[in-house]
C-alpha positions in Angstrom: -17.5 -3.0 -174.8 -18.7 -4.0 -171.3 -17.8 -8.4 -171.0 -14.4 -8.4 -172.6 -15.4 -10.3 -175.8 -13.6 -8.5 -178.0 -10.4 -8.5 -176.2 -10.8 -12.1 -176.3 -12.1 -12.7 -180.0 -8.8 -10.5 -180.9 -6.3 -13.2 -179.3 -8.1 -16.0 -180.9 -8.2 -14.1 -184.6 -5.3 -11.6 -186.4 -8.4 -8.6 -186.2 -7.1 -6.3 -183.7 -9.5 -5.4 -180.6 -10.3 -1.9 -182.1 -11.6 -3.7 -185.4 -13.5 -6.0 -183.8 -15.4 -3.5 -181.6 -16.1 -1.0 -184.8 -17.5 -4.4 -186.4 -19.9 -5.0 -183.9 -21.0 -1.4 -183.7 -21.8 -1.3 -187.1 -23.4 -4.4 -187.0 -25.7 -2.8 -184.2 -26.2 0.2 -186.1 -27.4 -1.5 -189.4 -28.9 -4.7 -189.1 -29.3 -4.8 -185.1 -27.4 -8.1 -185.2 -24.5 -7.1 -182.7 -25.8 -7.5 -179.6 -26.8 -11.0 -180.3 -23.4 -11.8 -181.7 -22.0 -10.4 -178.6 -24.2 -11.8 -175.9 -23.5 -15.5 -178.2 -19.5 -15.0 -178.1 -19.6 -13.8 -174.2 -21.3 -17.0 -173.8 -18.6 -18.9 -176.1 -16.5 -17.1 -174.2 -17.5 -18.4 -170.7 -17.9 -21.4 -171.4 -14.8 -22.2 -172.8 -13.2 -21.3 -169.4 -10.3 -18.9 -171.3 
């Protein structure tokens, strides 16, 4: 993906970066929930200054 979240979200969890990004994708695909689960965890993600 385009912010780095999953890069990110794959040193804070045992889910390797590939994983994480085929989660999201098919969370897109199906329910249309992965972009707002990204945009939310970029924004965890820049707030937490990591």
């Amino acid at each position: 993906m385009i912010l780095g979240v999953c890069e990110w979200l794959s040193t804070k969890t045992q889910f390797t970066a590939k994983n994480i990004r085929i989660l999201l994708v098919l969370l897109v695909l199906f329910a249309g929930l992965g972009i707002g689960a990204y945009f939310i965890l970029w924004l965890v993600k820049i707030l937490s200054n990591e």
